[in-house]
C-alpha atoms as one frame of an Amber mdcrd trajectory, in Angstrom:
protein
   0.000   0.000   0.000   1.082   3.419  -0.967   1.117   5.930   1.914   1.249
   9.953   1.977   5.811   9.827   2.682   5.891   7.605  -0.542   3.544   9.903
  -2.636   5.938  12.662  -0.617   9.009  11.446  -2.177   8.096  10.488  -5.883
   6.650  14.257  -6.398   9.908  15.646  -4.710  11.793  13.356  -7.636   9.790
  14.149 -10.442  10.148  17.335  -9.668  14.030  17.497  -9.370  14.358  15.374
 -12.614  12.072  17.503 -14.568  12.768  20.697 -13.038   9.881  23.812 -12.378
   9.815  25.293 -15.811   9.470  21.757 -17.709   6.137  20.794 -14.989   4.689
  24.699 -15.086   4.913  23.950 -18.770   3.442  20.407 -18.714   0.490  21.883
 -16.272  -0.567  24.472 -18.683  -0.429  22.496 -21.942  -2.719  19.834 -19.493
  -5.278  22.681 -19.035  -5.743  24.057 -22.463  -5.643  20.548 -24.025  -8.936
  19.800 -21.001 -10.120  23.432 -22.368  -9.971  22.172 -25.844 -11.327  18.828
 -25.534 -14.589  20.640 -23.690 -14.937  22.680 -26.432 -15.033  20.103 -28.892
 -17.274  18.135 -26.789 -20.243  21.116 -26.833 -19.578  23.577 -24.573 -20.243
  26.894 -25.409 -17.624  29.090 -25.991 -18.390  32.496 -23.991 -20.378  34.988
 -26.548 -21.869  32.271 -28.389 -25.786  31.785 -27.340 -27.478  28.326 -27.362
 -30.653  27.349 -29.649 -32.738  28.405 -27.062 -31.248  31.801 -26.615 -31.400
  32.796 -30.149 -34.836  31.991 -30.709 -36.080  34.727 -27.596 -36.967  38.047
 -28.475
């Protein structure tokens, strides 16, 4: 069983292999690639209106 020291020490190594810039990097290309995959999904993108908006008066 994996406890909290072991999670502890396998962040602390990814993070010294990979270094900050490499993970802040990884973390945003994560977050628009979630973004984009939403999008494609249906989500609205903000100033577009649904069916049910654009048929209101």
């Amino acid at each position: 069983m994996i406890g909290p020291f072991e999670v502890l020490v396998f962040a602390f190594v990814i993070f010294v292999v990979l270094g900050p810039r490499r993970i802040s990097r990884m973390t945003r290309s994560t977050i628009r690639g979630a973004g984009d995959f939403l999008d494609q999904i249906g989500r609205p993108k903000e100033g577009e209106l649904g069916e049910e908006e654009e048929r209101r008066p």
